[in-house]
C-alpha positions in Angstrom: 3.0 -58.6 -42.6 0.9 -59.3 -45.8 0.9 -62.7 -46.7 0.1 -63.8 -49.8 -3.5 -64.9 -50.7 -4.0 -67.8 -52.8 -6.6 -69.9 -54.1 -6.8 -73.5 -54.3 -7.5 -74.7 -57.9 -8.6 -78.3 -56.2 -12.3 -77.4 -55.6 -12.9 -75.7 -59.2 -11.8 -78.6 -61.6 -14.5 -78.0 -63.8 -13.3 -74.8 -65.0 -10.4 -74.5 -67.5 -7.4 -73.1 -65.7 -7.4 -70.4 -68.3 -10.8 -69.1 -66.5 -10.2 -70.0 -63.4 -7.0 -67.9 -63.6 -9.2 -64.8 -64.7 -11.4 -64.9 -62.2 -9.1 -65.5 -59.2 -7.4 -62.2 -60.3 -10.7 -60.6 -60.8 -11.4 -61.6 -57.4 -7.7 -59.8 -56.6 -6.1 -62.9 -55.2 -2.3 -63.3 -55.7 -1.9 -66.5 -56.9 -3.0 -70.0 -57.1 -2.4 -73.2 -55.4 -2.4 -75.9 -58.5 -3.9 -79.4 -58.1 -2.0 -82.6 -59.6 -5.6 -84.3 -60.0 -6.6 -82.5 -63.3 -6.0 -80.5 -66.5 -4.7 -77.5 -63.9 -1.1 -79.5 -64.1 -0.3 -82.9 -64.7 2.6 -84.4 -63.3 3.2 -86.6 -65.9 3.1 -83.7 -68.8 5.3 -81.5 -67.1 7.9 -84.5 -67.0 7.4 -85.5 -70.7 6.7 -82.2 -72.2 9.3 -79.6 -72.8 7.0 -76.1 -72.8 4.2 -77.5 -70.5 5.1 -76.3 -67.6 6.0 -72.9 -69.5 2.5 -72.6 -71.0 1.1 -72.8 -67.4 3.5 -69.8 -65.5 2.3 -68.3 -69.3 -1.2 -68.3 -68.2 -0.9 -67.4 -64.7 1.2 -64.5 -65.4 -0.9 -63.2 -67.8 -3.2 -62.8 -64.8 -0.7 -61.4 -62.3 -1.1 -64.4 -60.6 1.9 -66.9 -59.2 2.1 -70.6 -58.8 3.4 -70.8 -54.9 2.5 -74.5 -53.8 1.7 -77.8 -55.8 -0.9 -79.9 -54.6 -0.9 -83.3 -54.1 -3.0 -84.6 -51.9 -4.8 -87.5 -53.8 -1.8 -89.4 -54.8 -0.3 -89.1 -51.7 -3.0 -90.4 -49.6 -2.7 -93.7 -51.5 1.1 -94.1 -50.5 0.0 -94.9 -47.3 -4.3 -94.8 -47.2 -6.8 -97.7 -47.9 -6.6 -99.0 -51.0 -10.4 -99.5 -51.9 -13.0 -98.2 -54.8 -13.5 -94.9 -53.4 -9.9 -94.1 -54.0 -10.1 -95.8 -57.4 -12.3 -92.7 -58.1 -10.2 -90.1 -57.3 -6.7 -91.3 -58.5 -5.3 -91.4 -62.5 -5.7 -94.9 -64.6 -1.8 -95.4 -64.5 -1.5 -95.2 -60.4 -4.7 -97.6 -59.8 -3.4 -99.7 -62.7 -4.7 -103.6 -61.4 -5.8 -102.5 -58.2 -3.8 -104.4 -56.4 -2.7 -102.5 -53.2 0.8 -103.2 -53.0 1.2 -102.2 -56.2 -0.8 -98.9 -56.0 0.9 -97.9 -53.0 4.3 -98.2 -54.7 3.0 -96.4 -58.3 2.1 -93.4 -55.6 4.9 -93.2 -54.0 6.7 -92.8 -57.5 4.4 -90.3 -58.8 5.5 -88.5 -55.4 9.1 -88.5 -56.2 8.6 -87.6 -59.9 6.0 -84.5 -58.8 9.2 -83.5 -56.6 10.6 -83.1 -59.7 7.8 -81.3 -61.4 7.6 -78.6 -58.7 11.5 -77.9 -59.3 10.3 -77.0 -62.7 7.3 -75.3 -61.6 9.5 -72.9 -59.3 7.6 -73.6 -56.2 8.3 -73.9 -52.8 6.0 -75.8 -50.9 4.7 -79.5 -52.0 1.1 -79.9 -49.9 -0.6 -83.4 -49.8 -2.2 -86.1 -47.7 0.0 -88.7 -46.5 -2.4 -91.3 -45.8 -2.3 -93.2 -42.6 -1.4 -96.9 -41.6 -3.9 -96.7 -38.7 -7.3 -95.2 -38.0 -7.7 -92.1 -36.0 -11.4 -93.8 -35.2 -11.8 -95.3 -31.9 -13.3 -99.3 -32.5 -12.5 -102.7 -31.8 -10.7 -104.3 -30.9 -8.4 -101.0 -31.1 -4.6 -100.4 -30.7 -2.1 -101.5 -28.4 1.6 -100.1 -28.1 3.1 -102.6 -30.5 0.2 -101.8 -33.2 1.0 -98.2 -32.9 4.8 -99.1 -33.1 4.6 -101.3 -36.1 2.0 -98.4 -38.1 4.5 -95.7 -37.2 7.4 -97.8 -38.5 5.6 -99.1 -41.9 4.7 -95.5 -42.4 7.9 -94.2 -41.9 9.4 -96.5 -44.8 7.0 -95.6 -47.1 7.6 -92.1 -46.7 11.2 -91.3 -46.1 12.6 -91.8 -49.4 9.4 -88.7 -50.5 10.8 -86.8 -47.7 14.5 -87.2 -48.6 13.7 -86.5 -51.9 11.7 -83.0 -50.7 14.9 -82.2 -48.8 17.8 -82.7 -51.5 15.4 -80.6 -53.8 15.3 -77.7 -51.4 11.4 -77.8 -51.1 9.5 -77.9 -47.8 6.8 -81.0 -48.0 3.8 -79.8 -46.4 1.7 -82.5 -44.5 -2.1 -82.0 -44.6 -3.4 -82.3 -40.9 -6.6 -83.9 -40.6 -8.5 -87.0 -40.4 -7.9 -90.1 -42.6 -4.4 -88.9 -42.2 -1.2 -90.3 -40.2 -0.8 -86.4 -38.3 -4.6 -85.5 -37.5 -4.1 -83.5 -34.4 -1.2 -82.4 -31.9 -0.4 -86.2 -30.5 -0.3 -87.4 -33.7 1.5 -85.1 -35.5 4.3 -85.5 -32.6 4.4 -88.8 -33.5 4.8 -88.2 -37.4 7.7 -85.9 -36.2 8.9 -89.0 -34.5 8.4 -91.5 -37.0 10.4 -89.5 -39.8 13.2 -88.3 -37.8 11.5 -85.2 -40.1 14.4 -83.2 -41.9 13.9 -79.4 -42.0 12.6 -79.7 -45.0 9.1 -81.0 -43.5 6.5 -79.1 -42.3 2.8 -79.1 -41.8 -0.1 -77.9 -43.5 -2.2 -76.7 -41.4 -6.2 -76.4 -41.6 -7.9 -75.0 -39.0 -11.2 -76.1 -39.9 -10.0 -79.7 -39.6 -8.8 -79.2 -35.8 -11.4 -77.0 -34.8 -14.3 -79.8 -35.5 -12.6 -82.5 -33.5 -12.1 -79.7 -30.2 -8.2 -78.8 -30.9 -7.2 -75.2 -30.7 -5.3 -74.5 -34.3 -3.4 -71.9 -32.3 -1.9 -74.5 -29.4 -0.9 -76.1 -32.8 1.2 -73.3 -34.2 2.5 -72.6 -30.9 3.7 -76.8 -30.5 5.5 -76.2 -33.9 6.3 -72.9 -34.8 9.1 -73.8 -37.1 7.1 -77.0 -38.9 4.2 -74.6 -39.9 4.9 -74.6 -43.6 1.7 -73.9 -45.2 -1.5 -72.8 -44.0 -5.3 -74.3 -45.9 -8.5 -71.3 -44.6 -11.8 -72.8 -44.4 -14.0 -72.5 -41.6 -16.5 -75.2 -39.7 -20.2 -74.7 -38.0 -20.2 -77.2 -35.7 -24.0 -78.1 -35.2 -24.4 -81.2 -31.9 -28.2 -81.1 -31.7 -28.7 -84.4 -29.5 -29.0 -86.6 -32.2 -25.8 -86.1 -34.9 -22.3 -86.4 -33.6 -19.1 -85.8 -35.0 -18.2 -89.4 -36.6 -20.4 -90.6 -39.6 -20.2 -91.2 -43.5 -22.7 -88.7 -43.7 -21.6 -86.2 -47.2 -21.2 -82.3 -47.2 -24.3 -80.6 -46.7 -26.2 -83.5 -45.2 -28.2 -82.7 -41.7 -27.1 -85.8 -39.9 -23.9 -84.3 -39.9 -22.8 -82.5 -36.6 -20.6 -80.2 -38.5 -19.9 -78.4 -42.2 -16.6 -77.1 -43.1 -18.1 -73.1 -44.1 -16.1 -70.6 -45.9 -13.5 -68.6 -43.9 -15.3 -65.8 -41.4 -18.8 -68.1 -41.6 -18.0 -70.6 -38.9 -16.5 -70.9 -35.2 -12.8 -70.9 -35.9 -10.6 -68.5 -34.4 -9.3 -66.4 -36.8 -7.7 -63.5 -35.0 -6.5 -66.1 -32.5 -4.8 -67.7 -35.5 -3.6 -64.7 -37.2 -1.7 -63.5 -33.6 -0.3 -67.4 -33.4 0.9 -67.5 -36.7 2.8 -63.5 -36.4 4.2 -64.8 -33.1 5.9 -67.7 -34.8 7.1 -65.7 -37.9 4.8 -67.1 -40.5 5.1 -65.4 -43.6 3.7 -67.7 -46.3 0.8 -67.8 -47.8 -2.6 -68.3 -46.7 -5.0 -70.5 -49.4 -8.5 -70.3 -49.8 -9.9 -74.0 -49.6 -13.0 -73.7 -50.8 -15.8 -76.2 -49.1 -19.1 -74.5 -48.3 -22.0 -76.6 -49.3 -24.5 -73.5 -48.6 -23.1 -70.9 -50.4 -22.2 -69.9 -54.0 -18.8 -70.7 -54.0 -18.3 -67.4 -56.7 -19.7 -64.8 -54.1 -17.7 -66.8 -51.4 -14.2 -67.6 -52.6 -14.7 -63.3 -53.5 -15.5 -62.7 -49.9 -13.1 -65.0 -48.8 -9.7 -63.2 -50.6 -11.5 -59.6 -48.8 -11.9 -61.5 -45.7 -8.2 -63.1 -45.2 -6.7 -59.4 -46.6 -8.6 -57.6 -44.1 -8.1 -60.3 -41.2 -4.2 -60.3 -41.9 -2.7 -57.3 -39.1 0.9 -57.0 -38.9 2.8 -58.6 -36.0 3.7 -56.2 -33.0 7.3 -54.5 -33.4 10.1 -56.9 -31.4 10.1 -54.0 -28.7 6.3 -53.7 -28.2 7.5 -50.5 -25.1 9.2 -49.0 -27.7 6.4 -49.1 -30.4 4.2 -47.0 -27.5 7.6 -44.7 -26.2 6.8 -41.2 -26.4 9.2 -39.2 -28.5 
């Protein structure tokens, strides 16, 4: 099957989504995944302004390109995520507002319910984001016991079922981002987010292979767990670089050698990606695959171009259902 090839419009911000439209279809992919976080679309606008959302298909199509997932991860990482100055710096004026945590968590959570609404407009399908997390996926002390986990699961739960609901009733699949900082990081915990939200149909995962490839999970025992929950799929790759003296934990940035791994464009790393491919045909995945671009060593220009060839060329069709019969003789 050919899957669709998107780009994510989170890591070029700085570009006017007028270029950033003309070179994604220069560099022949199919569409873009759009950001809530800038210019690209604006939650708010879309809401308030009757052609907004009609000016942005406008310049997509222009470029042959389509809008198949809206992207929300920075807002919804403050529904449930520390509320502290380094998320100050990533979230709008009106969500931070005073600062004071209750009070951003419930603004978020709104914004959630109204983008819901935006991506109706939008014609979309998928809504991806962080969920934040109401515990730590960071072993320390004095750490959790079972009625910790308990009461985290349960708080998390009530902060996100009404976003959930709302995701349902509007006939879009919420996509959870699986990784660190967030409630679902790996296979245990995303069995416990399934758990926690008695999760409708409706709610899936979005899965990133990088992230679970860096902490030692397979990305393929993932898919194969929840073949039907796979509802949107992030491709960046990860070099994972123990030396004796980094490790894997650490505040160290992107691109910084203390670090004992870099996320690396897709093809450039250790990840899997035929193993992946063959996980995601055997559980009938056919949406789209989305360039996340993170490479601190290469020009991202020359990468996220190699990265639409790479993911078009990667991309074999599943076997027929009757793999005898595909090799019969007539």
């Amino acid at each position: 099957m050919a899957r669709m090839v998107l780009l994510s419009s989170g890591p070029w911000t700085d570009l006017a989504l007028e270029d950033l439209a003309l070179r994604a279809a220069e560099w022949t992919y199919q569409g873009l995944e759009l950001c809530c976080w800038s210019d690209h679309f604006e939650v708010q606008r879309a809401l308030g302004e009757s052609d907004y959302t009609q000016k942005k298909l406008e310049t997509l199509n222009r470029n042959d390109l389509t809008a198949a997932v809206l992207d929300v991860r920075r807002v919804g990482h403050a529904v449930c995520g520390p509320i502290d100055a380094a998320l100050q710096r990533v979230l709008p004026d009106y969500i931070w507002g005073d600062g004071d945590p209750e009070g951003v968590r419930q603004r978020a959570a709104e914004e959630m319910l109204a983008a819901v609404q935006a991506a109706q407009q939008l014609g979309v399908g998928i809504l991806s984001g962080f969920t934040g997390a109401t515990l730590s996926m960071f072993p320390g002390f004095p750490g959790y016991d079972k009625e910790d986990l308990a009461r985290a699961l349960d708080e998390f739960a009530r902060a996100w079922n009404p976003i959930v609901e709302a995701c349902h009733d509007a006939g879009l699949r919420f996509a959870a981002c699986v990784e660190p900082g967030q409630m679902a990081f790996d296979l245990h915990s995303a069995e416990m987010v399934m758990d926690a939200l008695e999760a409708p149909e409706g709610f899936g995962f979005a899965l990133d292979p990088a992230a679970l490839h860096w902490q030692g999970v397979d990305p393929a025992e993932f898919v194969r767990r929840f073949p039907d929950r796979i509802a949107h799929v992030h491709c960046k790759d990860v070099a994972i670089r123990l030396n004796g003296r980094s490790g894997l934990l650490g505040p160290w940035p992107s691109g910084d050698q203390r670090r004992g791994w870099e996320y690396r464009a897709p093809g450039h790393g250790g990840v899997d990606w035929e193993g992946l491919i063959r996980a995601l045909n055997g559980c009938g995945y056919d949406g789209a695959l989305t360039v996340d671009w993170d490479d601190a060593g290469m020009n991202r220009e020359w990468g996220a171009d190699d990265a639409c060839k790479f993911l078009k060329r990667l991309d074999f069709a599943p076997a027929p259902r009757d793999p005898e019969g595909a090799f019969r003789a007539s």
